[in-house]
C-alpha positions as CSV (number, residue, x, y, z in Angstrom):
1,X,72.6,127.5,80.0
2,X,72.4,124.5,82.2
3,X,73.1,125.4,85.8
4,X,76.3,124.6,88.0
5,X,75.4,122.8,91.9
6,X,77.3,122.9,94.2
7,X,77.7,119.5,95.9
8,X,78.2,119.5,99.9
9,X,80.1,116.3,100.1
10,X,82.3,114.2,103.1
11,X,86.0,113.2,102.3
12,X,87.1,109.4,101.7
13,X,90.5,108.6,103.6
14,X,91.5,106.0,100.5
15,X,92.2,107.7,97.9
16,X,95.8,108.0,97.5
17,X,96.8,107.1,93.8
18,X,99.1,104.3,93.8
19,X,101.5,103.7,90.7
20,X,98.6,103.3,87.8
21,X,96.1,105.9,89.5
22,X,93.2,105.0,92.3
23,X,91.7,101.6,91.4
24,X,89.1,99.9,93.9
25,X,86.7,97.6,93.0
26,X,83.6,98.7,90.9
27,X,80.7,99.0,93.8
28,X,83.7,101.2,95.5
29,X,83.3,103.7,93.1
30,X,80.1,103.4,92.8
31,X,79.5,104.7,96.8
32,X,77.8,108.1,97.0
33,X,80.2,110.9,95.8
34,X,83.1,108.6,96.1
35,X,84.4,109.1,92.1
36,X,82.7,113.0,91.9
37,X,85.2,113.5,95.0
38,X,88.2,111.8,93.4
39,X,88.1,113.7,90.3
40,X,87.3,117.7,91.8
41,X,90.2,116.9,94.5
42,X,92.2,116.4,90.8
43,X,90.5,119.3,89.5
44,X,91.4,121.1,92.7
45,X,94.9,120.2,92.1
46,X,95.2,121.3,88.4
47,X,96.4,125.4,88.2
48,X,95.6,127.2,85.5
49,X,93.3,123.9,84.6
50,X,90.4,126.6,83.4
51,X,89.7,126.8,79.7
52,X,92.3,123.9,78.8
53,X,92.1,120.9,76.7
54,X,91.9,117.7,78.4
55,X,91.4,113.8,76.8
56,X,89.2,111.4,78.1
57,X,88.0,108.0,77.9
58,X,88.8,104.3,79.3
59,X,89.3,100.8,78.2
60,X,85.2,100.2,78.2
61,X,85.2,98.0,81.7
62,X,81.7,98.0,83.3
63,X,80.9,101.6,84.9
64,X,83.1,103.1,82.0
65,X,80.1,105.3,80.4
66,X,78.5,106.1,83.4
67,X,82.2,107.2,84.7
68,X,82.9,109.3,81.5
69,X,79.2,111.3,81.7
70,X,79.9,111.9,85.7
71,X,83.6,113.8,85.0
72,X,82.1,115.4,81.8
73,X,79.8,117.0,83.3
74,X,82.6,118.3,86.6
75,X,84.5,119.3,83.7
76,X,82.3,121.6,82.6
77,X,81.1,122.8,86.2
78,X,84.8,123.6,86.6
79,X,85.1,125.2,83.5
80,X,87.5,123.4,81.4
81,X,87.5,124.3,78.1
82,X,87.3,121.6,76.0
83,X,87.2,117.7,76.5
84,X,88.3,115.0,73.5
85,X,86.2,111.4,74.2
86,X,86.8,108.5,72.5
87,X,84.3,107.2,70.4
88,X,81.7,105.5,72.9
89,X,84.0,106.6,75.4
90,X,87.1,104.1,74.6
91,X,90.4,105.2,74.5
92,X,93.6,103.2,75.4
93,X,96.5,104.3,77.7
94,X,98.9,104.7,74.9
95,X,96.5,106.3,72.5
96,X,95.6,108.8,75.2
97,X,99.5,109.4,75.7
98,X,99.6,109.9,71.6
99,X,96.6,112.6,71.2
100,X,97.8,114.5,74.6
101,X,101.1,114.9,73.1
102,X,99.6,115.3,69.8
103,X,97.1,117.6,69.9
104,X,99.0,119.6,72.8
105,X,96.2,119.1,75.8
106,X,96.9,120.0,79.4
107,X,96.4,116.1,80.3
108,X,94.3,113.1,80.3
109,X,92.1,111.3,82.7
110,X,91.8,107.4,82.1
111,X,89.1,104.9,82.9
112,X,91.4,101.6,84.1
113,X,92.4,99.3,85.9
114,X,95.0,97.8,83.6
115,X,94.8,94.1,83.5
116,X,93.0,93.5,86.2
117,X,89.5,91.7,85.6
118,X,86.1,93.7,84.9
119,X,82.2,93.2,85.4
120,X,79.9,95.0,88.2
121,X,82.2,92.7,91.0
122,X,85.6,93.4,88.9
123,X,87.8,96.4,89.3
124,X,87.5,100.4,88.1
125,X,90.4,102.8,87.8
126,X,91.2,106.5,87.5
127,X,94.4,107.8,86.1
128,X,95.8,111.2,85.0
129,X,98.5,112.3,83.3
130,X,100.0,115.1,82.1
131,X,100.6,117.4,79.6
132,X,103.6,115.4,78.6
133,X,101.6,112.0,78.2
134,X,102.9,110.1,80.6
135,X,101.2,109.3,84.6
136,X,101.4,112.2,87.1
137,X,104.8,112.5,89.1
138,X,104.1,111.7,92.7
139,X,104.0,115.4,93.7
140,X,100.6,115.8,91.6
141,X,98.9,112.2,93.2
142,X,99.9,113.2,97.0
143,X,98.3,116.9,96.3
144,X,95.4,115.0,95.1
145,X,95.4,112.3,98.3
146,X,96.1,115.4,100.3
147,X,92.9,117.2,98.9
148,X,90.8,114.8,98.7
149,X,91.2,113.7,102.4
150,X,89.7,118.0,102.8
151,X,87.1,117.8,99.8
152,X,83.8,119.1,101.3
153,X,82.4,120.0,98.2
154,X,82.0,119.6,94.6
155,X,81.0,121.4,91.2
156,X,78.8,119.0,88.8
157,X,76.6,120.6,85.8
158,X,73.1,119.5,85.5
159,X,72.9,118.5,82.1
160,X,71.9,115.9,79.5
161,X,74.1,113.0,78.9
162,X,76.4,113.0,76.0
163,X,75.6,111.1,72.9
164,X,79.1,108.9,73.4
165,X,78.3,106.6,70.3
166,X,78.8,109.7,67.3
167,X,81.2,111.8,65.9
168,X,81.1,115.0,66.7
169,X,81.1,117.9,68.6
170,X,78.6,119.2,71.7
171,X,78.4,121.4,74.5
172,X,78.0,121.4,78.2
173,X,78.0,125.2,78.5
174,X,81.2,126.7,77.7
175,X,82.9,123.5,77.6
176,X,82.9,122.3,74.2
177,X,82.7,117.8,73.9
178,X,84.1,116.5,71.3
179,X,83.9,112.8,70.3
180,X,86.9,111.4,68.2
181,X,88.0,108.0,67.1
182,X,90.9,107.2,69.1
183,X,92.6,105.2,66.5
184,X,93.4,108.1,64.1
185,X,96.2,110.0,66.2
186,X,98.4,106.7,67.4
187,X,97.8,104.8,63.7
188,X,99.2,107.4,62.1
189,X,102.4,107.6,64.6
190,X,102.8,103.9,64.5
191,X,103.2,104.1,60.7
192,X,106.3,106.7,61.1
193,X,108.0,104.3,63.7
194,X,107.9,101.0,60.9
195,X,108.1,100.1,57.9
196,X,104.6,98.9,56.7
197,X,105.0,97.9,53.3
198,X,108.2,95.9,54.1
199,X,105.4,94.1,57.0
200,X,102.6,94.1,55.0
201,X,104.9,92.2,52.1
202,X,105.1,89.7,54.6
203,X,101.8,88.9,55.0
204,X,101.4,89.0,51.1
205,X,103.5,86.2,51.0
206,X,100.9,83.8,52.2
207,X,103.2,81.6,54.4
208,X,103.2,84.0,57.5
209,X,100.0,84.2,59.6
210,X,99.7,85.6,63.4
211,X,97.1,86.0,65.9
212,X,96.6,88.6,68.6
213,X,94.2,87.7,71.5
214,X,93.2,91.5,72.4
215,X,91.2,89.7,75.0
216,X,87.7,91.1,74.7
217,X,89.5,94.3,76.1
218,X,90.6,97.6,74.2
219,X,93.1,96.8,71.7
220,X,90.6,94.7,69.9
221,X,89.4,98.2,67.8
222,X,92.9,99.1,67.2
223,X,94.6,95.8,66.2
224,X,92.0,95.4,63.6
225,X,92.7,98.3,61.9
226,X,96.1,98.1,62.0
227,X,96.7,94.2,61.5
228,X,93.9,93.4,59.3
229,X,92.9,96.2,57.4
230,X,96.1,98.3,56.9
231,X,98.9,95.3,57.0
232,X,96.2,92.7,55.3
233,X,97.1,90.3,58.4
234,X,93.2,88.4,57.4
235,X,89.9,88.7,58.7
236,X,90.8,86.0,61.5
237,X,93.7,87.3,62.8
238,X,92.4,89.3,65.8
239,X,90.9,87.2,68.6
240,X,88.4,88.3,71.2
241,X,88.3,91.5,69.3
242,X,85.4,93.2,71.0
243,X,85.9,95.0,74.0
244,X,83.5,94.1,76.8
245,X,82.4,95.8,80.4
246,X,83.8,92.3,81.7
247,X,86.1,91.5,79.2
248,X,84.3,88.3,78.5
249,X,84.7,87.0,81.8
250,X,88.1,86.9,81.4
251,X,91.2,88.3,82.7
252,X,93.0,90.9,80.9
253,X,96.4,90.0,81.8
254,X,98.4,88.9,78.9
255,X,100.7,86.1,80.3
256,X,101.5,82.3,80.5
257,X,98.3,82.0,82.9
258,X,95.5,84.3,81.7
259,X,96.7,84.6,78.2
260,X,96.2,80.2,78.1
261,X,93.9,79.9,74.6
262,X,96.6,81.9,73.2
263,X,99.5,79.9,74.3
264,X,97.8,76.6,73.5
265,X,97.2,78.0,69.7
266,X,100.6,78.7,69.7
267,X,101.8,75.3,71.1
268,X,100.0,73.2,68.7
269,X,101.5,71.4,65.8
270,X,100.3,73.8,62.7
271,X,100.7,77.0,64.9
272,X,101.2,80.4,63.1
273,X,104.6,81.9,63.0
274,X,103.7,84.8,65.6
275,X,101.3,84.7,68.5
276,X,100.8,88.4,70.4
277,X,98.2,89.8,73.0
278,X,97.5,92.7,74.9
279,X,96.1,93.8,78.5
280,X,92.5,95.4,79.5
281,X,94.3,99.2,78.5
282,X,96.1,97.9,75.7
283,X,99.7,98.8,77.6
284,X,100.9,95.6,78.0
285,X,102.3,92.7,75.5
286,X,103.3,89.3,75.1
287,X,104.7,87.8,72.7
288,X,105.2,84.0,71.2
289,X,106.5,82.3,68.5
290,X,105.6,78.4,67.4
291,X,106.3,76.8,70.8
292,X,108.4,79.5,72.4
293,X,107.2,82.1,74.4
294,X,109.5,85.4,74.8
295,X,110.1,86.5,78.5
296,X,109.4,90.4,78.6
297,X,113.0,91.0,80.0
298,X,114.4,89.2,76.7
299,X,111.8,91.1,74.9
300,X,113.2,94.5,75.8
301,X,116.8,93.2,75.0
302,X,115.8,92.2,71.8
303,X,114.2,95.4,70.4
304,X,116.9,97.1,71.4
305,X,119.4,95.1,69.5
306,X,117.7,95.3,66.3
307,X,116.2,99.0,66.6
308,X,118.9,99.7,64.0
309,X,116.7,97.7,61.3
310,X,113.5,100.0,62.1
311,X,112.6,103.1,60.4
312,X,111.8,105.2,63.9
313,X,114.8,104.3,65.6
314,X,117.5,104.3,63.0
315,X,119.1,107.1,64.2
316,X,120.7,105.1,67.3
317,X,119.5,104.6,70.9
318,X,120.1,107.4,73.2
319,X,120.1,104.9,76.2
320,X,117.9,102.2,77.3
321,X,115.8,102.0,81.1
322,X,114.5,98.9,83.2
323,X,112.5,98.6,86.1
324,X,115.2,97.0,88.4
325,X,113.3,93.5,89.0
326,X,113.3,93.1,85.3
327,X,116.3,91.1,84.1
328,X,119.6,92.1,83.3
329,X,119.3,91.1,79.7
330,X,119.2,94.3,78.1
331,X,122.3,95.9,80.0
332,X,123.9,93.1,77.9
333,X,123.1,94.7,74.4
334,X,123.5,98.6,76.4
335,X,127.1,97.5,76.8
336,X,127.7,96.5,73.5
337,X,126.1,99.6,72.0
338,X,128.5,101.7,73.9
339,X,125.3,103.7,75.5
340,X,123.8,103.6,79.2
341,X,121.0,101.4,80.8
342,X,119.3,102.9,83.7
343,X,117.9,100.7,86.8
344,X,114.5,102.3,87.8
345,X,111.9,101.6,90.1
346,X,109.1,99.3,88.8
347,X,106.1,102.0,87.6
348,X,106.7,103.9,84.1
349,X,106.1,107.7,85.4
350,X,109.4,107.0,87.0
351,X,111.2,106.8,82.8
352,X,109.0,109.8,82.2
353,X,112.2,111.6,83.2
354,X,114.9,109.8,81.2
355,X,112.5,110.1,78.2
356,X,112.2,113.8,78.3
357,X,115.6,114.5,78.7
358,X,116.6,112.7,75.9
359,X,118.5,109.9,78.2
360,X,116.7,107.0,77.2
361,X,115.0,105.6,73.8
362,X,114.0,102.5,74.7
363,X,112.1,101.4,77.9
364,X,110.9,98.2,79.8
365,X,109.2,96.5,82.8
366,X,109.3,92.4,83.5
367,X,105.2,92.6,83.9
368,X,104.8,92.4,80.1
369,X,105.3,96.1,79.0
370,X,107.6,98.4,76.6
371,X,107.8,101.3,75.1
372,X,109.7,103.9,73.5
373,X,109.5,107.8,73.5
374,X,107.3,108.2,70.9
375,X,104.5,107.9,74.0
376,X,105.0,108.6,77.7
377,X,103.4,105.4,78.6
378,X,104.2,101.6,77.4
379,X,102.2,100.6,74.3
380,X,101.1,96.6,73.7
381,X,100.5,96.6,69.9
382,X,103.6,98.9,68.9
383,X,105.6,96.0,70.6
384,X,103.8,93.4,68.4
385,X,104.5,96.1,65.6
386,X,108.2,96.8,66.2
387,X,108.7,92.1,66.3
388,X,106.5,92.2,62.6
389,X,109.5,94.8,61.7
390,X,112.2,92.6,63.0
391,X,110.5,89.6,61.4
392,X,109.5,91.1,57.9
393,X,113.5,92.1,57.9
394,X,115.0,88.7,59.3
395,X,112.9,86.3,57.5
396,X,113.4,84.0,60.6
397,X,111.3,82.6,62.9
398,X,110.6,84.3,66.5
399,X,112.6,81.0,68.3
400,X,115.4,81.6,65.7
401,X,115.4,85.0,66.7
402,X,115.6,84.8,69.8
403,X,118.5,82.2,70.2
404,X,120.6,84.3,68.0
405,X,120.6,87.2,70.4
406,X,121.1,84.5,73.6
407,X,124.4,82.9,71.4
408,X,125.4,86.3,70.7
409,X,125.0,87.7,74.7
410,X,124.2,84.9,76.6
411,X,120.7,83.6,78.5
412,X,119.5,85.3,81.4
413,X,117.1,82.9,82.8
414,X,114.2,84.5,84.4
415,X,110.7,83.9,86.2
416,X,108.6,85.9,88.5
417,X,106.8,83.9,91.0
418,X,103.5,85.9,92.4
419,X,101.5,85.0,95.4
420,X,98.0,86.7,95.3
421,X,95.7,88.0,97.6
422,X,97.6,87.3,100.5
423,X,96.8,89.2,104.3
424,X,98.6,92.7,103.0
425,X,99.5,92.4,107.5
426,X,101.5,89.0,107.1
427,X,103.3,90.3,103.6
428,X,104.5,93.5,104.8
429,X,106.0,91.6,108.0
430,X,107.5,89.2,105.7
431,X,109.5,92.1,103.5
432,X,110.0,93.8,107.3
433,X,111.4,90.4,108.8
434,X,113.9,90.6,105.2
435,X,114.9,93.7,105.7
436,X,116.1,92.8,109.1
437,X,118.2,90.1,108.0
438,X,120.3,92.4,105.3
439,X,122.6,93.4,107.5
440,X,123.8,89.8,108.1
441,X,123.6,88.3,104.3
442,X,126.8,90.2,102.6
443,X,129.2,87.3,102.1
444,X,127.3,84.4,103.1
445,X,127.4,81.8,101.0
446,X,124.4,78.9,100.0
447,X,125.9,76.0,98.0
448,X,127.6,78.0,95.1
449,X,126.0,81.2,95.6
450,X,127.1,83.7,97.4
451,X,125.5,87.0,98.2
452,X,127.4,90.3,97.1
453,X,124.6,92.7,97.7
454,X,121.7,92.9,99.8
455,X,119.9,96.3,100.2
456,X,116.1,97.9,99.9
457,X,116.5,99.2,96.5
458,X,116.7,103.2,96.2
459,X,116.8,105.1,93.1
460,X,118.4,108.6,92.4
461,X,117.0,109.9,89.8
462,X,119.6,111.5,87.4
463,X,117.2,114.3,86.1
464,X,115.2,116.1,89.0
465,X,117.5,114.3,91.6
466,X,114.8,112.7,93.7
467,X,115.2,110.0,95.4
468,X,112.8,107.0,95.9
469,X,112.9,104.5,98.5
470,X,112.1,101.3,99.1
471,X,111.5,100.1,96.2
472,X,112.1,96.1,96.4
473,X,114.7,93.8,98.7
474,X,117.8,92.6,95.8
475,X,120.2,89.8,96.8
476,X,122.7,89.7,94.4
477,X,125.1,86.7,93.7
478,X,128.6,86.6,92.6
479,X,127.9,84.8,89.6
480,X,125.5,87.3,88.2
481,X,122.0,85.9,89.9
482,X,119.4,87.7,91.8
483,X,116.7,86.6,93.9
484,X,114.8,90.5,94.1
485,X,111.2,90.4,96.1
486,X,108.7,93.5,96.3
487,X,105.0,93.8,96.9
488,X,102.8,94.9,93.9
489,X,100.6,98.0,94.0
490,X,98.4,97.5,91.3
491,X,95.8,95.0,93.2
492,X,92.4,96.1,94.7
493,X,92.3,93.4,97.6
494,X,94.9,91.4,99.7
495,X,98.8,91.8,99.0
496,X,100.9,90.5,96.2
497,X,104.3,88.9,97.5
498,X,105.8,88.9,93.9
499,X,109.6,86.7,94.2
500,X,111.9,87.5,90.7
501,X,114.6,85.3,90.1
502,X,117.5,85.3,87.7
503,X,120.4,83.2,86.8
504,X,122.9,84.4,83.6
505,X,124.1,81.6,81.5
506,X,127.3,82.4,79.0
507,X,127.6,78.7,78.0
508,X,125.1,78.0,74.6
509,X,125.0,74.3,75.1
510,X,123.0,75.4,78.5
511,X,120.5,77.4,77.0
512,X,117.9,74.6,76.7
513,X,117.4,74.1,79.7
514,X,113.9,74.9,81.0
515,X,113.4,77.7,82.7
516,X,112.5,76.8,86.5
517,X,114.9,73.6,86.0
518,X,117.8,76.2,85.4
519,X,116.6,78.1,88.5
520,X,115.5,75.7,90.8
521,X,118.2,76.3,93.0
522,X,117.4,80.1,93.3
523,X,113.7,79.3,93.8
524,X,114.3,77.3,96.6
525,X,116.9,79.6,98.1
526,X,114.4,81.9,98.1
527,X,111.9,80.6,99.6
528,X,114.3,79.5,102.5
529,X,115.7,82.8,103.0
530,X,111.9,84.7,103.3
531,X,110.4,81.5,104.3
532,X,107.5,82.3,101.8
533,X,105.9,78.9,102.7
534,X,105.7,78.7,106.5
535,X,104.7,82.6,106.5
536,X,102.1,82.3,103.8
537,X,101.0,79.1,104.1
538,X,100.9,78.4,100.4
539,X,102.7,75.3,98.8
540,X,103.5,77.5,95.9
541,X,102.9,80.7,93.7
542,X,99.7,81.8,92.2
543,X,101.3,82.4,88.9
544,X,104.4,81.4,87.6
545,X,105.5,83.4,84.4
C-alpha cells in the first residue's frame, strides 16, 4: 500500500469557476498547490463522492499529463473508487458527457480551456460535471469557490505515475485506474443518431469530398475514425489531425479568423462540397460549403428543420433552446413546428435543465456550438455528422441548402463583433454607463429604428425556477433587429466587449446582400449608443464573425 500525506496548504482567492470551469494561464496552475487545491476543494464539495466512479482526461494542451497524474493520485488519497482515463489521458468534452452518462459515473473532471490557445505561455482549464453529463450548476462551482477560499489542506497518494499510453487497468490503492479509448462510447452513439450507410453512400459516389480542420487539437483522433475509416471519407480528409500541447501554434477556435486555412480551401475554385472544423475540446463547430460559410445561428435553425430526415430525431422535436445573443433564426422554424424555443443565457449548463425535463431536443449558442440531448454538453463532429445526414438525403449543395431554408423563413442577418483583451475596469464601466441609459431608450427612434426593448437580460428558468441576472444589455427594434452586448467569461486575461447584431430580412431578392453591408447601419448604431470607440480606443473589433 502506498501511503496517503496530508498536505498543509494556503487558500488562493481566484478560483471561482466561471461558465466552462477555472481556466488561468498555464504557469498559474503550475504555482505551488494551486491545481492540488482546486481539485480537493471539488473533492470537498462532492457527498457521498467515496468509492464512486469518476471520468477523466482533457484535450492534450501542454500540462495535460502532468495535470491527469496530480488529480489521480488526490483521487485515490480521497478514496474514490474508480477512475476511467482516456488513452494518453485525452478525452473530449462531449465524449466525457457520452461515457458519464453511459457508463453511469458520479461525474467527470476535464482538462480545458476550450478554444483558447495552448503551449507552456497558453491557457489550462478545469471543469466538472455531473452525474448527468453536463457542467456543474452554479450551486456546485460557488461551494467549490467557497471552499477553496478555506482549503488548508490536502490529501495526495504517494505513488508511481500511471502508464497513460496503454490499455488497461491499475491501481493506486483501492482506487482502481482504468485506461480506455475514448472514441468507443460516443462512436457508437453517433451511429444511433444517423444514418451511416445512407452518408457513407455518399462518399462512395466519388463526386463528394470534405475536409475537417480538427486543428491540431482533440477531435483530430475522433474524426478519423469516424470520417475516414467508418464513412470512407479518404485518407486526406482530416487536417491537422494530431493533437498537440500547443495545438501547433495555433488557435483552437473554429471561426472566420482562426479557422483561415480552412476557409481559404473552401474559397478556392475546385473547393470540396463540405468544409467543417472543430475547437481545442472538440465542442465547437463550423461549418462551410464551396464559398459559403454558415453562421452558427442559421446553423441551429437548419438542423432543426430537417431533424425529420435523421434517424435519432425522427420522432419530432420536443422544443428547441438558444442562448439569447444568438439569433432569432431558429424561433422561425420553432414557430412553424408548432413547439417552443427557449431564450437562455449564453453557457450550456444553463439547457441542462430543459434537456432533462424533456423540454428541449435541440440546442444552440452563436459562439459555434450545438447539440442535442443525446449529450449534456454541445458536440463539434456530431454537428458536422447531423449536415453529412442532411446532405447524403438532399443531394444539394450546403449554399443550396441553406437558401432554401432563408426563401422558406426569411434571412436573419447576423455578426458578432468582439473586442479582446481590453482593461476588464474600462469594459465593465462601459456595460455600467449602458445600463444607465435604459431607462431613457424605450421609444426613441435612430433613422428607421426604433427601440422597443431595452433591459439587462434575466432568465427564469422554467424547471428549478431560478433566476439569473444580468446576463447581457438587448435593444430591440420594431422591425425585428437587435443590437445585444455582454462581456465574455471564457478569457484568461483582459475583458471581452463582444457587440451581436441582427437585422431579419423577409424580402428574398435581399438575401445577397453581404452581411456587414446589410447591417452597417446597426453596427454603427451601436457603436454610437456604447461609444465602443472613444471608450476603447480601438478603431474596430478584434474579430468579426
Amino acid at each position: 500500500m502506498n501511503s496517503i500525506h496530508t498536505i498543509s496548504t494556503t487558500p488562493y482567492l481566484d478560483q471561482r469557476p466561471g461558465t466552462s470551469g477555472l481556466r488561468k494561464k498555464v504557469k498559474h496552475f503550475q504555482q505551488l498547490h494551486y491545481l492540488e487545491n482546486f481539485i480537493q476543494s471539488l473533492f470537498d464539495c462532492l457527498e457521498g463522492i467515496a468509492g464512486k466512479t469518476l471520468i477523466l482526461g482533457g484535450d492534450g494542451r501542454y500540462y495535460n499529463q502532468e495535470a491527469i497524474q496530480i488529480i489521480l493520485k488526490i483521487a485515490a488519497a480521497n478514496k474514490i473508487g474508480r477512475v476511467l482515463v482516456g488513452h494518453h489521458g485525452l478525452f473530449s468534452t462531449p465524449a466525457v458527457s457520452c461515457v458519464i452518462r453511459h457508463r453511469k459515473a458520479f461525474g467527470g473532471i476535464i482538462l480545458s480551456a476550450s478554444h483558447n490557445p495552448g503551449g507552456i505561455n497558453g491557457d489550462f482549464g478545469v471543469k466538472y460535471n455531473t452525474s448527468h453529463g453536463g457542467p456543474a450548476p452554479e450551486s456546485v462551482t460557488e461551494a467549490i469557490y467557497a471552499r477553496s477560499k478555506k482549503i488548508d489542506r490536502y490529501f495526495i497518494l504517494k505513488a508511481d505515475d500511471i502508464p497513460l499510453d496503454t490499455l488497461g487497468t491499475h491501481h493506486l490503492n483501492e482506487t482502481v485506474v482504468e485506461v480506455i479509448n475514448p472514441i468507443t462510447d460516443w462512436a457508437a452513439l453517433m451511429e444511433s443518431l444517423f444514418d451511416f450507410s445512407k452518408i457513407k453512400a455518399l462518399f462512395d459516389t466519388g463526386a463528394f469530398h470534405m475536409y475537417f480542420d480538427a486543428m491540431n487539437a482533440i477531435t483530430g483522433p475522433y474524426a478519423k475514425e469516424i470520417l475516414e475509416h467508418r464513412l470512407g471519407a479518404g485518407p486526406n480528409t482530416v487536417l491537422n489531425g494530431d493533437p498537440l500541447p500547443d495545438f501547433g501554434g495555433g488557435h483552437p477556435d473554429p471561426n472566420l479568423v482562426y479557422g483561415k486555412s480552412l476557409v481559404t480551401k473552401m474559397y478556392r475554385a475546385n473547393a470540396p462540397s463540405l468544409g467543417a472544423a472543430s475547437d481545442g475540446d472538440g465542442d465547437r463547430n463550423m461549418i462551410l460549403g464551396k464559398r459559403f460559410f454558415v453562421t452558427p445561428s442559421d446553423n441551429l435553425a437548419i438542423l432543426a428543420a430537417h431533424a425529420h430526415t435523421i434517424p435519432g430525431y425522427r420522432s419530432g422535436l420536443a422544443g428547441i433552446a438558444r442562448s439569447m445573443p444568438t439569433s432569432q433564426a431558429a424561433d422561425r422554424v420553432a414557430k412553424a413546428l408548432e413547439i417552443e424555443c427557449f431564450e437562455t443565457p449564453t453557457g450550456w449548463k444553463f439547457f441542462g435543465n430543459l434537456l432533462d425535463a424533456g423540454k428541449a431536443t435541440l440546442c444552440g449558442e452563436e459562439s459555434f456550438g450545438a447539440g442535442s440531448n443525446h449529450l449534456r454538453e454541445k458536440d463539434g463532429l456530431w454537428s458536422v455528422l447531423f449536415w453529412l445526414n442532411i446532405l447524403a438525403t438532399q443531394r444539394q449543395s450546403v449554399e443550396a441548402i441553406v437558401r432554401k431554408h432563408w426563401a422558406k423563413y426569411g434571412r436573419n442577418f447576423y455578426s458578432r463583433h468582439d473586442y479582446e483583451n481590453l482593461p476588464s475596469d474600462q469594459t465593465q464601466q462601459l456595460i455600467e454607463d449602458l445600463r444607465q441609459q435604459l431607462p431613457n431608450l424605450i421609444g426613441k427612434q435612430f433613422n428607421q429604428h426604433q427601440i422597443t426593448l431595452a433591459d439587462d437580460f434575466s432568465y427564469h428558468d422554467p424547471v428549478d425556477q431560478s433566476i439569473t441576472s444580468g446576463q447581457g444589455i438587448r435593444l430591440c427594434f420594431e422591425d425585428g433587429s437587435r443590437i445585444i452586448y455582454r462581456l465574455s467569461g471564457t478569457g484568461t486575461e483582459g475583458a471581452t466587449l463582444r457587440v451581436y447584431l441582427e437585422r431579419f430580412e423577409p424580402d428574398p431578392n435581399q438575401h445577397g446582400l453581404e452581411t456587414q453591408i446589410a447591417l452597417s447601419d446597426l453596427i454603427q448604431l451601436a457603436n454610437h449608443l456604447a461609444q465602443i470607440k472613444q471608450k476603447t480606443h480601438r478603431i474596430e473589433p478584434t474579430v468579426i464573425t
